[in-house]
C-alpha positions as a printed Julia matrix, in Angstrom:
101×3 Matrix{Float64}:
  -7.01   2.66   17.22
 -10.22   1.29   16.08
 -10.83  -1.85   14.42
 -13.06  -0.34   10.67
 -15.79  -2.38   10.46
 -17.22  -0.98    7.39
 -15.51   0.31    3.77
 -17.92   1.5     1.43
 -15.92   1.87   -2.55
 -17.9    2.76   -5.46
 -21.7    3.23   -3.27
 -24.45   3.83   -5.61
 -28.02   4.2    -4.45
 -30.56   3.88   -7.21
 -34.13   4.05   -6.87
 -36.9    2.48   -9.24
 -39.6    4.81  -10.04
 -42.65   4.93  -12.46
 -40.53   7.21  -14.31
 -37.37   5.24  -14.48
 -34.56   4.84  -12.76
 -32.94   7.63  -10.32
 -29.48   7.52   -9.61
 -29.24   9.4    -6.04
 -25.23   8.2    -5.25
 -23.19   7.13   -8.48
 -19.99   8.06   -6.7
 -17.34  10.28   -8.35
 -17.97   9.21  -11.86
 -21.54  10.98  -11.95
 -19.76  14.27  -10.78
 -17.57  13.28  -14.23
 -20.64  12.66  -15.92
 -21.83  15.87  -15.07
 -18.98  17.96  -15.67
 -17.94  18.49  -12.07
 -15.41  16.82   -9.87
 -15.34  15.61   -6.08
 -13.01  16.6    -3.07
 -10.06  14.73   -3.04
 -10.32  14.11    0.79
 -12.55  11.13   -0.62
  -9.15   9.83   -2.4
  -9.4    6.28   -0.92
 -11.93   5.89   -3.55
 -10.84   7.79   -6.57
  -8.92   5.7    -9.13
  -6.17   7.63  -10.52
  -8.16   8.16  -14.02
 -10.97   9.8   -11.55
  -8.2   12.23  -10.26
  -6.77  13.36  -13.69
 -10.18  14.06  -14.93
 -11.25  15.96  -12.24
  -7.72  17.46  -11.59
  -5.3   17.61  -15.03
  -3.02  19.75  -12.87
  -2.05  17.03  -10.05
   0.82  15.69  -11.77
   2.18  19.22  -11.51
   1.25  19.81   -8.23
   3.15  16.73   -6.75
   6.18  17.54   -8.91
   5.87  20.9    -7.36
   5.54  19.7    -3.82
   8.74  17.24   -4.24
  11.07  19.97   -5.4
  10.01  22.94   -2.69
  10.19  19.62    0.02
  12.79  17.38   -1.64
  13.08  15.63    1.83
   9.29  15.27    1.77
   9.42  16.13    5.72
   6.02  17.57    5.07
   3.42  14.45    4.73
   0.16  13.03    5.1
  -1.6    9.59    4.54
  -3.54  11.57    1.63
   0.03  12.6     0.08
   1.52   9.38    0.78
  -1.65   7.92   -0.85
  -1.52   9.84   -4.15
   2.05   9.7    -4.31
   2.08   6.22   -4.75
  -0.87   6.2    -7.11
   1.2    8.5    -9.43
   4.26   6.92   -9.31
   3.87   5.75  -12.31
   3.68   9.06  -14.09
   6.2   10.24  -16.46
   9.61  10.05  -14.21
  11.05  13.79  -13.54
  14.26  15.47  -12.57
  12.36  16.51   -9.76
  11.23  12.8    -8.87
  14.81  11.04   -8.34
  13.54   8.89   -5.87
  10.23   7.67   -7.19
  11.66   7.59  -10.62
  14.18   4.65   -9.74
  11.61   2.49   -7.93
C-alpha cells in the first residue's frame, strides 16, 4: 500500500475581495451553517457533533445494524470508524459488547 503523503482536516479556502471576505471551502460546518449536511464518506473529518447534526438518526442506525448483524461479520473501515466514535453513546441492550468497554 501507499505511503499518504498528504491529510487535509478542516480545509478552508477564503478569498479577500473588495467586498469582503468569501468563504469558498469552510468544510462541513458551512453545510451546518447553511442548513444542509455532507456525505458521510468524508467521515475521517466529521467530528461526531458534525454527524448528529447532520444525521440525528445515526445512533439508531448503528443500534439497528448491531442487532440484524450481532456478529458484526458485515464491516467496513467507515463502520469500524463511526462505531468507535459512538461508543460512547447511551449503552443499549443491543450494544453488549461496546457497552462493557
Amino acid at each position: 500500500m501507499a505511503e499518504r503523503l498528504l491529510d487535509i482536516k478542516g480545509l478552508k479556502t477564503h478569498f479577500f475581495t473588495d467586498e469582503g471576505v468569501v468563504r469558498a471551502v469552510d468544510g462541513i460546518d458551512l453545510a451546518i451553517e447553511r442548513g444542509g449536511s455532507y456525505y458521510l464518506t468524508y467521515h475521517r473529518w466529521a467530528t461526531r457533533a458534525q454527524v448528529e447534526t447532520c444525521y440525528p438518526q445515526f445512533n439508531e442506525f448503528l443500534r439497528l445494524k448491531r442487532e440484524h448483524d450481532p456478529e458484526e461479520r458485515f464491516q467496513s473501515d467507515w463502520y469500524r470508524h463511526y462505531r468507535a466514535m459512538f461508543k460512547g453513546a447511551e449503552p443499549s441492550a443491543a450494544w453488549p459488547a461496546l457497552a462493557g468497554g
